[in-house]
Each structure stands twice: as C-alpha cells, then as structure tokens.
N, C-alpha and C positions, 0 to 999 in steps of 0.2 A: 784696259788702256796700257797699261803696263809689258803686258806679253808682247804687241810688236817694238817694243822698244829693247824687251829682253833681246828678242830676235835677229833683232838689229845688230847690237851689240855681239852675240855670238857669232854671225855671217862676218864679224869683219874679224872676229879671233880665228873662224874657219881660215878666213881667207886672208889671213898675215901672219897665220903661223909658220914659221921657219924652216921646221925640220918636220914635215911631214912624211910621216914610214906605211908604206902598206904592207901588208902581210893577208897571202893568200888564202885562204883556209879553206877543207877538204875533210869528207869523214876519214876518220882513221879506225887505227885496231882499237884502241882507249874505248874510244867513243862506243865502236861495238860490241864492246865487252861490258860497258858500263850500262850499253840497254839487256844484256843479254843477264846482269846481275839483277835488274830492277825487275826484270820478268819472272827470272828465277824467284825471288822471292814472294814475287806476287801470286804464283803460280801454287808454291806450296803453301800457300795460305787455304786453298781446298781442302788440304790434308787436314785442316783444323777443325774442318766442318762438320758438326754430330752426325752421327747417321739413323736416317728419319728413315720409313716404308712408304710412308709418301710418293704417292706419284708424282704431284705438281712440286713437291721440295727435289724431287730429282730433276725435271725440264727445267725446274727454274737454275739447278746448280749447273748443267750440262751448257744451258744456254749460256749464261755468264760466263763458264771456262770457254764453253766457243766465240766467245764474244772477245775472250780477252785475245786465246789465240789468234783471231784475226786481225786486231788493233795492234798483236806484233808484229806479226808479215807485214802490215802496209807500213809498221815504224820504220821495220828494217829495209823496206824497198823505197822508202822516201829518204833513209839517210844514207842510201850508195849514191843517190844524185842530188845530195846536198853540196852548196858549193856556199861562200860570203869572203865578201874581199872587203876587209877594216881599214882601211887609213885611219893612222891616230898621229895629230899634231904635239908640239911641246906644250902644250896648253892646255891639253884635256879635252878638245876637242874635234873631230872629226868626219868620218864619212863613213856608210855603213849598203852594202850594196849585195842582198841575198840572193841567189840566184840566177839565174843568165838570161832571165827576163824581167827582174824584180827591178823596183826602184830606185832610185840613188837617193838614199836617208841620214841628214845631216843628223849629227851626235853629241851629245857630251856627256864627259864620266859625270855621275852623281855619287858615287860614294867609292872609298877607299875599296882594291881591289884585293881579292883573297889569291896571293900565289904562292903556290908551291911547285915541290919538280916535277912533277906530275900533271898538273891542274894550275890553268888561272881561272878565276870568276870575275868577270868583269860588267857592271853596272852600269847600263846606257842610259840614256834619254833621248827619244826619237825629239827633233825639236819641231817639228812640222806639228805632231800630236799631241806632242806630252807622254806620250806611252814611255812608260815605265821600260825596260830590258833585261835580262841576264844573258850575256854569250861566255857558254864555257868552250875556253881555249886548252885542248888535250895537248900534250909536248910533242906527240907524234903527229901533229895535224901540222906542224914547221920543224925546218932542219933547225939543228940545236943553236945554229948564229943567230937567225929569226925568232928562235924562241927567248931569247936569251936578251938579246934587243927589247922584245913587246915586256917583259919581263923588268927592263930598267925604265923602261918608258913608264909602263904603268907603277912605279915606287917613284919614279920622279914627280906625280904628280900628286 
C-alpha cells in the first residue's frame, strides 16, 4: 500500500523539479578500453590452467575460450550502438531512456555517487520496478562542460 504513494510522491518531484539537465550518452574510447581490459584479463586466466593429456579437459578448455571469445565480439558490437539519454533533476530525480527504441524509465539516485575525472558511478532506481541500477558515466562519453555539470549535479545531491 505504500509503494503507490511512494510513487506518487516521486512523479510530482519528477515533475516540479526545477532544473532538469539532460545529458546524452554514447560509447566512447574509456568504455572500450575498459571491456577490452576485463577481457584481457579474463582471457589470460587460461594461461593458469594445469596442463592435463585429457581429451575432454582440452574441448572443455577450447570450448569455454571460444565461448568467451564470442561473448566479446557481441559485447563489443552491442556497445558501438549503445546509446541512453539521462535527464537528472535538482532533486535526485529523473528520467532514464536506453536506446532508440527503449522505454522512457522514471529514476531516482539511491545512494551517494562515486566520481572521479575519469569515471562517475551512478546508482539508479527504476521506479516502475524497483530494479536496482549502476550506469557508468566515462568523461569521454560528454564534452568536459556536460561532464562537469552531471558531476556537480550528482555531489549536490
């Protein structure tokens, strides 16, 4: 009974908040370098592997390295046509819209944001779900004024 009242209550801070900023967001070089690191090391983690004479200890290792290779190609061909446009209010709250045929998914931060010059981590709340969120915002995914804006927005809150 509670929850549409939460609800309630959030739709009208969505929608009287003042100073609402959007900010575009796009894969960048960061981002591909940052799955290109997690690969990497996931990759030499084979090297760790005993070596067995094993027939099926080799299909099963072969398979799992082609398994991974392939979950990288499609990581990296789903994040050139990643796209999310954030509107974030004075209030903590906002609008969150993946894709160019995705949803429009009302927001609120839930916990204090990690930033640095480099990297924000920012902490959603889908309010339609309750789903839980993390969108990390790379510095090169906005020009430095945009970055630097979402950056005081999110410490102001």
């Amino acid at each position: 009974m509670a929850e549409p009242h939460l609800n309630l209550s959030v739709d009208l801070l969505v929608n009287n908040s003042t100073h609402m900023q959007q900010f575009a967001l796009s894969a960048s070089f960061l981002q591909r370098a940052a799955l290109m690191v997690a690969f990497a090391v996931v990759l030499t983690s084979f090297l760790a592997w005993p070596h067995f004479p094993s027939l099926i200890y080799r299909i099963t290792q072969m398979s799992l390295f082609l398994s991974i290779i392939f979950i990288f190609v499609y990581s990296w061909r789903s994040l050139s046509n990643w796209r999310c446009l954030l509107t974030l209010g004075d209030k903590g709250t906002g609008t969150l819209l993946q894709g160019e045929n995705g949803s429009l998914n009302k927001i609120i931060l839930t916990k204090r944001a990690f930033i640095s010059p480099l990297l924000c981590v920012i902490f959603l709340q889908h309010l339609q779900t309750g789903e839980n969120r993390v969108l990390l915002v790379w510095s090169d995914m906005l020009d430095d004024t945009a970055y630097r804006n979402l950056c005081r927005l999110l410490l102001s809150h």
